[in-house]
Backbone as JSON Lines, residues from 0, in Angstrom:
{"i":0,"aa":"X","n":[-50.29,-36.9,81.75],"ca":[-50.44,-35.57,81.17],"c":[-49.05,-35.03,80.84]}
{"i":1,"aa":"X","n":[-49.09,-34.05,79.64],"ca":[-47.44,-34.05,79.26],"c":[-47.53,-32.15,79.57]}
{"i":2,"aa":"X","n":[-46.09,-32.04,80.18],"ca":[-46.4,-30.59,79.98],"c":[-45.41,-29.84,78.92]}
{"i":3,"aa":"X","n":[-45.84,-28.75,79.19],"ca":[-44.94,-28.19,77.61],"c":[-43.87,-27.05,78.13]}
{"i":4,"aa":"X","n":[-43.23,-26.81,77.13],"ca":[-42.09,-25.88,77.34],"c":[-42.43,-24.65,76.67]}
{"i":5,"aa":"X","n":[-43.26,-23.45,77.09],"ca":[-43.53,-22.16,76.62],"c":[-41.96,-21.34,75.72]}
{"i":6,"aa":"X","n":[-41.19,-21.39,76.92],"ca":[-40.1,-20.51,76.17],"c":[-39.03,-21.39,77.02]}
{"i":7,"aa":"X","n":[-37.73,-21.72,75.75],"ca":[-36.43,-22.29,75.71],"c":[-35.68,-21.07,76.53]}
{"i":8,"aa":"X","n":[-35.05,-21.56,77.39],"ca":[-33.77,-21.08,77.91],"c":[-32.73,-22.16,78.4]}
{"i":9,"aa":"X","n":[-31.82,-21.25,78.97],"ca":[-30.47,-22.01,79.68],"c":[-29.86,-21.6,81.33]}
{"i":10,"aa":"X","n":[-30.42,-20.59,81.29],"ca":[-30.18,-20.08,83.11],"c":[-31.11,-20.72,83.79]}
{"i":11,"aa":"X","n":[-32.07,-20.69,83.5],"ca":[-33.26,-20.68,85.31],"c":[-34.58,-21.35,84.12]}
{"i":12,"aa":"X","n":[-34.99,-21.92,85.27],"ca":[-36.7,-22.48,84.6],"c":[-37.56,-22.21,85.44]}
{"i":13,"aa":"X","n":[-38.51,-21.73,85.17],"ca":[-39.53,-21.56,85.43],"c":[-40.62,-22.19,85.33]}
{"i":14,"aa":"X","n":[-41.58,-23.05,86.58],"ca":[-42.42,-23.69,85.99],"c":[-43.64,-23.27,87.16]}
{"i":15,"aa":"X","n":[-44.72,-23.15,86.53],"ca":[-46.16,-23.0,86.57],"c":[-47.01,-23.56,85.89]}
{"i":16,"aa":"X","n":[-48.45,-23.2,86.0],"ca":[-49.67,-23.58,85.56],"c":[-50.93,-22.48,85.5]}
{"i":17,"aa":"X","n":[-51.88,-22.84,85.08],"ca":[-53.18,-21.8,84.62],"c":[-52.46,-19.73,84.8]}
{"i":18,"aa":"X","n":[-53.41,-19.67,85.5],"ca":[-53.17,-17.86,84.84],"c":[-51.78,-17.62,84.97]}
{"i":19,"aa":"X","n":[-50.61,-18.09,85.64],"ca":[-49.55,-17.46,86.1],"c":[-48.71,-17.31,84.92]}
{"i":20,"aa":"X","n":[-49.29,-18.36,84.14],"ca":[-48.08,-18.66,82.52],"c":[-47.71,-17.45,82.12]}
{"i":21,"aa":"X","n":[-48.81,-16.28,81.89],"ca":[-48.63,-15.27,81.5],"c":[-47.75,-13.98,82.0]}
{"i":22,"aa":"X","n":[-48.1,-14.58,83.74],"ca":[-46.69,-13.68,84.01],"c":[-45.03,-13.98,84.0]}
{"i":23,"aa":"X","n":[-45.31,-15.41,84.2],"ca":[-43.48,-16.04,84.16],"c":[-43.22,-15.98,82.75]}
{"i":24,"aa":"X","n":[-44.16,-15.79,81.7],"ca":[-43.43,-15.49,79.93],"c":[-42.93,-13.7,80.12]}
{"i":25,"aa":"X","n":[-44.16,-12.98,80.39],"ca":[-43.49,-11.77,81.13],"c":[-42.33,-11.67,81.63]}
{"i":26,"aa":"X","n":[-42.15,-12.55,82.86],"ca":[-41.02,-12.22,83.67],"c":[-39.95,-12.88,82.73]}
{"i":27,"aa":"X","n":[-39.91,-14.11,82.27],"ca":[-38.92,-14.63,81.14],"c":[-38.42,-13.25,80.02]}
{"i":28,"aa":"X","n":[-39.44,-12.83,79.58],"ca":[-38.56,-11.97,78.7],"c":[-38.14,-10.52,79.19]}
{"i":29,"aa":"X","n":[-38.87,-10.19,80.57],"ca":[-37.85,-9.29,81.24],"c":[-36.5,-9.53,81.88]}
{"i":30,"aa":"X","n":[-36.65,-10.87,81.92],"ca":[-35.0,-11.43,82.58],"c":[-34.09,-11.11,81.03]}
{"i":31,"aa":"X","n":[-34.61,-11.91,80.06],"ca":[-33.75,-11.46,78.78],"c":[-33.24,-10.69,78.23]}
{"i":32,"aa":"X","n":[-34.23,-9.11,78.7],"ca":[-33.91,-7.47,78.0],"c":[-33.18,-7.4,79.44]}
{"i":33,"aa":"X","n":[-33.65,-7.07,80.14],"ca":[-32.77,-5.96,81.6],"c":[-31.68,-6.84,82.23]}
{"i":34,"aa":"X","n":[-31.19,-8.34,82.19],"ca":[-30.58,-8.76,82.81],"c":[-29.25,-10.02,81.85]}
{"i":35,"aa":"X","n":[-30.15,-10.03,80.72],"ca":[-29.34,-10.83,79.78],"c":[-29.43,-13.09,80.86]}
{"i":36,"aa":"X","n":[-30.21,-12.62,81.62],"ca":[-30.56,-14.31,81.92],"c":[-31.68,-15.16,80.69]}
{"i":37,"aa":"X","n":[-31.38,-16.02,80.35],"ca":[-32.13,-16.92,79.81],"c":[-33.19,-17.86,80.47]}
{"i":38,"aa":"X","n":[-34.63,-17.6,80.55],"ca":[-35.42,-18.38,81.39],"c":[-35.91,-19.49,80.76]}
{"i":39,"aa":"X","n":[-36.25,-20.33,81.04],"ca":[-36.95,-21.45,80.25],"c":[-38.36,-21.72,80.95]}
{"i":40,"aa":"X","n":[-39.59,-21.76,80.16],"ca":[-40.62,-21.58,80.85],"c":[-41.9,-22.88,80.81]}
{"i":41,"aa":"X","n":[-42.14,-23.49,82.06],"ca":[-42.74,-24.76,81.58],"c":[-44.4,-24.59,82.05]}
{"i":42,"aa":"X","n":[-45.21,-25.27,81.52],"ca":[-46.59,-25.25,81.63],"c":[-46.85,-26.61,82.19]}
{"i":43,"aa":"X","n":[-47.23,-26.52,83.28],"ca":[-47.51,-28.33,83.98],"c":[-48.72,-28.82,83.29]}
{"i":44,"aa":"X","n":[-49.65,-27.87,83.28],"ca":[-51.05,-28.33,82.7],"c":[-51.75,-28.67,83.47]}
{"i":45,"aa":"X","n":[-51.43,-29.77,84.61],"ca":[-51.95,-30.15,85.83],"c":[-50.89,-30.02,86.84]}
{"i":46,"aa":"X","n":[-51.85,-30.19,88.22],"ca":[-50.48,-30.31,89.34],"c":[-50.82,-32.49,89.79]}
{"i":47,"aa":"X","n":[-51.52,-32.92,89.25],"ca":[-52.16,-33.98,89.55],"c":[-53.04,-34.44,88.64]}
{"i":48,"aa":"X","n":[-52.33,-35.73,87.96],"ca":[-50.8,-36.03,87.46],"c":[-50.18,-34.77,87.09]}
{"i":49,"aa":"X","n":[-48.32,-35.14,87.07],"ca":[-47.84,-33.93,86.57],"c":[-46.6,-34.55,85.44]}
{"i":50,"aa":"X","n":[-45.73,-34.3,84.91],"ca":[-44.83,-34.75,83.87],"c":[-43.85,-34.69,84.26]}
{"i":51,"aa":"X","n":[-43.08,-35.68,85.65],"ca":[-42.59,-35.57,86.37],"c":[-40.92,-35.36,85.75]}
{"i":52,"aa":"X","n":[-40.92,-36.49,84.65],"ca":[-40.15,-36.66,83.47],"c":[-39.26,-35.73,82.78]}
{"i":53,"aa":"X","n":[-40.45,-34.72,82.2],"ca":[-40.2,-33.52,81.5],"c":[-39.64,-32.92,82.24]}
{"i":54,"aa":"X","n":[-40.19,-32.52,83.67],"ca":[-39.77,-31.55,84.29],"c":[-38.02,-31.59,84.95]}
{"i":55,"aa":"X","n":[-37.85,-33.11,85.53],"ca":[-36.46,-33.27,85.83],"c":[-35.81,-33.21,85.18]}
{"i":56,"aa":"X","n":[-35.97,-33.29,83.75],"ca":[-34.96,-33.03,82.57],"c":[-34.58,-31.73,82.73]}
{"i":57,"aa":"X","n":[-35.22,-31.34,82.6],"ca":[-35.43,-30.02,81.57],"c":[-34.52,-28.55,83.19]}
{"i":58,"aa":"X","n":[-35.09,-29.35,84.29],"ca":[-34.76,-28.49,85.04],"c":[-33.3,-29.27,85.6]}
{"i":59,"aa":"X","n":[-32.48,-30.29,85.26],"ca":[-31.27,-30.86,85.18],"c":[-30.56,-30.24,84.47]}
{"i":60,"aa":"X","n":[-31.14,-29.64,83.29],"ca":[-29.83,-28.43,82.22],"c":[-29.7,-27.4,82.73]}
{"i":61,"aa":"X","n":[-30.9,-26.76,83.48],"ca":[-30.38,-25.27,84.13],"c":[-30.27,-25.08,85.64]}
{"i":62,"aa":"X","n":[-30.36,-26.77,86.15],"ca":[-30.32,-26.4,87.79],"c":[-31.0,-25.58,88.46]}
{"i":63,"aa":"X","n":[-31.14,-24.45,88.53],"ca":[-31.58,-23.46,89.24],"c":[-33.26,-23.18,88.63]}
{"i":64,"aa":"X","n":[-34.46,-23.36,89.47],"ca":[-35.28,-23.56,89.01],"c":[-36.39,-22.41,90.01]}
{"i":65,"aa":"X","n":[-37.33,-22.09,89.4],"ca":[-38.37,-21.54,90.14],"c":[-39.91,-22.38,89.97]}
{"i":66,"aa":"X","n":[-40.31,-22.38,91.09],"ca":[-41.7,-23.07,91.07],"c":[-42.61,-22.13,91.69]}
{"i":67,"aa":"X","n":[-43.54,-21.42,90.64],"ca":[-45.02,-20.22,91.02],"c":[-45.84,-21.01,90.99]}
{"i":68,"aa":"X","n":[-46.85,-21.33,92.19],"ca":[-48.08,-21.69,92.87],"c":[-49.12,-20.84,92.88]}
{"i":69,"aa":"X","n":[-50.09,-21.1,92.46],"ca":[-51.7,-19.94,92.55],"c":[-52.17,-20.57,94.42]}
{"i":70,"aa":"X","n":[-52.1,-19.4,94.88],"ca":[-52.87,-19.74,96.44],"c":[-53.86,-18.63,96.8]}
{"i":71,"aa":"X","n":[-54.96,-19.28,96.95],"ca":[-56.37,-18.65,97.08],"c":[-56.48,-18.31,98.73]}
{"i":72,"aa":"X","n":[-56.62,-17.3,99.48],"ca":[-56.37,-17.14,100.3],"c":[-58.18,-16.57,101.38]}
């Protein structure tokens, strides 16, 4: 399964899946207006398989990475 790159950045990546996309594009372009950080925002699609590939790349250019989990409690 391949995952995709919602929004290009260069500071921090962000990666998630199902409903959360919508808030880390949120939070991506509030980092952009109030803070001037660049987020880069990835969509796994699945957690199993995942695009293990894509993701080490992509989070090798900006190092600093965030990973949002949905937990049903």
């Amino acid at each position: 399964m391949t995952c995709y790159v919602l929004t290009v950045g260069s500071d921090l990546t962000m990666i998630g899946y199902g409903t959360q996309l919508h808030v880390l594009k949120e939070v991506a372009e509030m980092a952009q207006e109030q803070l001037q950080v660049s987020c880069e925002v990835i969509d796994l699609q699945t957690i199993l398989p995942w695009d293990e590939e894509t993701v080490y790349k992509v989070v090798y250019l900006t190092i600093p990475s965030l990973v949002v989990n949905i937990c049903s409690i």
